[in-house]
C-alpha positions as CSV (number, residue, x, y, z in Angstrom):
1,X,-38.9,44.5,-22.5
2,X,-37.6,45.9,-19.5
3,X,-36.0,49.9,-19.2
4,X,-33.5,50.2,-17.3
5,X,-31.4,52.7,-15.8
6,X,-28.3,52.9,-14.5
7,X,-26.5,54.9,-11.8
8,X,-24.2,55.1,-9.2
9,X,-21.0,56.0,-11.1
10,X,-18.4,58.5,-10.6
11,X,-14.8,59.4,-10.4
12,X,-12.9,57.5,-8.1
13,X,-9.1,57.1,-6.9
14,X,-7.6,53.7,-7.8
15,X,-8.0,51.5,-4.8
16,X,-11.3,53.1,-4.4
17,X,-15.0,51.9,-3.8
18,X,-18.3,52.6,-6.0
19,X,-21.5,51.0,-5.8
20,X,-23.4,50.6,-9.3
21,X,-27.6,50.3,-9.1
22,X,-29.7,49.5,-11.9
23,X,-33.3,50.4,-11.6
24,X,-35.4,48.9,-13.8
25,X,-39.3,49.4,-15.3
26,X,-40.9,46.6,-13.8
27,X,-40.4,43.4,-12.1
28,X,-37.6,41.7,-12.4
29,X,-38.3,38.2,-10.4
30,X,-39.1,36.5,-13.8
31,X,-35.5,37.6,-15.4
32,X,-33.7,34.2,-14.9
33,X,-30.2,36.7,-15.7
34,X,-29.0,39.9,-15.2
35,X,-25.9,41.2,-15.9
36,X,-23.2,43.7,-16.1
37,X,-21.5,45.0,-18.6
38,X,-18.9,48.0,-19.3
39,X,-17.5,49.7,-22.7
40,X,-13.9,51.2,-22.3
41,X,-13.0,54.0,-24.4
42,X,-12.2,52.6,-27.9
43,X,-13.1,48.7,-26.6
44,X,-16.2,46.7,-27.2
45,X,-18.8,46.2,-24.9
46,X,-17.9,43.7,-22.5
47,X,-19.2,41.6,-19.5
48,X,-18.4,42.1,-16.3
49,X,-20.8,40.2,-13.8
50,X,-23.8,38.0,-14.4
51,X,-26.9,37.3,-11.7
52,X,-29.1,34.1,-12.0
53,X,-32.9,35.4,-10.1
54,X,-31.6,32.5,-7.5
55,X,-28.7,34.3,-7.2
56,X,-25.6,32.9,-9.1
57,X,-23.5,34.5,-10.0
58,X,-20.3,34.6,-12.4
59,X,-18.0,37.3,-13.1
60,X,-15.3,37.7,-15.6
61,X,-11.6,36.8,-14.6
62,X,-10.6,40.4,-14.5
63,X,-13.3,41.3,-11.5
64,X,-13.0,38.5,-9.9
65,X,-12.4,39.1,-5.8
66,X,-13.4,42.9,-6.5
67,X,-16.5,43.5,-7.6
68,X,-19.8,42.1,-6.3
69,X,-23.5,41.1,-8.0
70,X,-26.2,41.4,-6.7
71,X,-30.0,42.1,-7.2
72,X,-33.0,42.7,-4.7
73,X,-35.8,41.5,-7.0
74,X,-38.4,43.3,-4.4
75,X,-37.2,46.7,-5.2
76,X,-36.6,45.9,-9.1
77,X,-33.0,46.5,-8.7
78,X,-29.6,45.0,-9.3
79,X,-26.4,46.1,-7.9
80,X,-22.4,45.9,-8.4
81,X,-20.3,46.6,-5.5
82,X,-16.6,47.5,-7.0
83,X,-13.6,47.9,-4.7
84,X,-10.4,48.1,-5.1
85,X,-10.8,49.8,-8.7
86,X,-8.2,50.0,-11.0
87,X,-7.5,52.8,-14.2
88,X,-8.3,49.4,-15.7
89,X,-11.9,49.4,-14.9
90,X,-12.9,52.8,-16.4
91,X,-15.6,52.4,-18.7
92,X,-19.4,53.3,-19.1
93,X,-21.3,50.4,-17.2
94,X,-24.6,48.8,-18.6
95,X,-27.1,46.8,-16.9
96,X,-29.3,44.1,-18.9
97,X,-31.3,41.3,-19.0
98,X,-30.7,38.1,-21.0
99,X,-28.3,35.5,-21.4
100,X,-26.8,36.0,-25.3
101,X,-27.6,39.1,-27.4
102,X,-31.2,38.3,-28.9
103,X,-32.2,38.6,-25.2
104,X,-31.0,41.5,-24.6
105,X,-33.7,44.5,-23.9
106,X,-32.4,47.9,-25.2
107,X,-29.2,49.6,-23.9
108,X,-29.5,52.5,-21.0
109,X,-27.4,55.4,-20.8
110,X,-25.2,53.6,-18.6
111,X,-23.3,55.2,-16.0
112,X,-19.5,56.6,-16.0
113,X,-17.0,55.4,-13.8
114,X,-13.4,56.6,-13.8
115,X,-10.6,55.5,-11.9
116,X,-8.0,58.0,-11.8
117,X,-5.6,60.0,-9.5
């Protein structure tokens, strides 16, 4: 399995712009998906983006238009370009591999981003 680690997160203003990366351990050009996924305080774990290694993507309807996926499977990275962030979208943000959770490869630290003025 793959370690991954997360960063890029931060507080931000709402209507603000973050970049999320994910590092990971090794190569990631076999990983068919990778995806994001954010845990708001009190709330489940939830998706937010998913990358295909052809690169498609889907993203759930509450990101849609704002955030970005993205991965660079040369440099063993995948990214999430967020913009115009809401209070909404503060949360702890994973990274992972796999399509359903039996694929999933252990949880990082994730990275904190909070939307607030």
């Amino acid at each position: 399995q793959v370690q991954l680690v997360e960063s890029g997160g931060g507080l931000v203003q709402p209507g603000g712009s973050l970049r999320l990366t994910c590092a990971a351990s090794r190569s990631i050009s076999s990983i068919y998906y990778m995806g994001w996924y954010r845990q708001a305080p009190e709330k489940q774990r939830e998706l937010v983006a998913r990358i295909t290694v052809s690169g498609s993507t889907i993203y759930a309807e509450f990101v849609k238009g704002r955030f970005t996926i993205s991965r660079d499977n040369a440099k063993n990275t995948v990214y999430l370009q967020m913009k115009s962030l809401k209070p909404e979208d503060t949360g702890v943000y994973y990274c992972n591999e796999g399509l359903n959770p039996p694929d999933f490869g252990p949880w990082g630290q994730g990275t904190q981003v909070t939307v607030s003025s």
